[in-house]
C-alpha positions in Angstrom: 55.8 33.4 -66.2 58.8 34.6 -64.0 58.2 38.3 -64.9 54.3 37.7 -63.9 55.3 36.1 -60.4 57.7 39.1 -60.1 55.4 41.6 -61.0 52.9 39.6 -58.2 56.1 40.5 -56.0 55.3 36.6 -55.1 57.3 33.8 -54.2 57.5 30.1 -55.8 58.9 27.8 -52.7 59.8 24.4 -53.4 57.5 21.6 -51.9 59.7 19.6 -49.1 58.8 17.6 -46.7 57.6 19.9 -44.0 55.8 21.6 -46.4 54.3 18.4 -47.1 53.3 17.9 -43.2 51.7 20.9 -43.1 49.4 20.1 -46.0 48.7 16.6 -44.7 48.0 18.7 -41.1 45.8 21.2 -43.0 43.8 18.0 -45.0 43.0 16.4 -42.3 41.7 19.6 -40.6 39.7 20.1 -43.7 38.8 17.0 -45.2 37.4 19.2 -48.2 40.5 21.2 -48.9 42.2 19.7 -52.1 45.8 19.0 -52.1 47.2 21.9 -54.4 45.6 24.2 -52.1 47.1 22.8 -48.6 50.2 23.1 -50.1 49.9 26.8 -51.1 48.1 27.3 -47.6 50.9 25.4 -46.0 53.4 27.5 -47.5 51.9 30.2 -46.7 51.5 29.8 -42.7 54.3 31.8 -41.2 52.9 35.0 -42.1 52.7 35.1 -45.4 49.4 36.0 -48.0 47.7 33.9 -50.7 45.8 35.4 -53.9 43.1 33.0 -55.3 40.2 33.2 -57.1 38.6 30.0 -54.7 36.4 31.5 -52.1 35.8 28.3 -50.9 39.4 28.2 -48.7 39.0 27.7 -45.1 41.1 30.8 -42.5 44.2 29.2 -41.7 46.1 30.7 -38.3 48.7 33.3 -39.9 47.6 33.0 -43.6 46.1 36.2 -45.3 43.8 35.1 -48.0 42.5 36.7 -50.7 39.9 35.7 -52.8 39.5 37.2 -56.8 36.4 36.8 -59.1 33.7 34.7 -58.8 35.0 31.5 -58.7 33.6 29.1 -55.7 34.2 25.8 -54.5 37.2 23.9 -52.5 
């Protein structure tokens, strides 16, 4: 797994409380959005990019998303 995040050139940030703000912000913004993704969207938000196959993500200020595959829904 840690040579597959590396070779993503990705990051794994630990969830604080902030973090945890931001995701609460983000759900209530978008009462749709599931928790595991306002966290990755949250960490994410000061300028940084998200790879997902969910094309179902809303635009968040400051968060480049892109969606892979098929895959739908939020």
């Amino acid at each position: 797994m840690d040579a597959f995040v590396r070779a993503l050139g990705a990051e794994v940030a630990p969830v604080t409380a902030g973090l945890g703000r931001g995701a609460a912000q983000l759900r209530a913004r978008y009462p749709a959005l599931r928790l595991p993704a306002a966290i990755v969207l949250a960490s994410a938000r000061s300028g940084g990019s998200v790879l997902t196959t969910d094309r179902g993500w809303p635009p968040v200020a400051g968060v480049v998303v892109t969606a892979l595959g098929a895959a739908t829904g939020a």
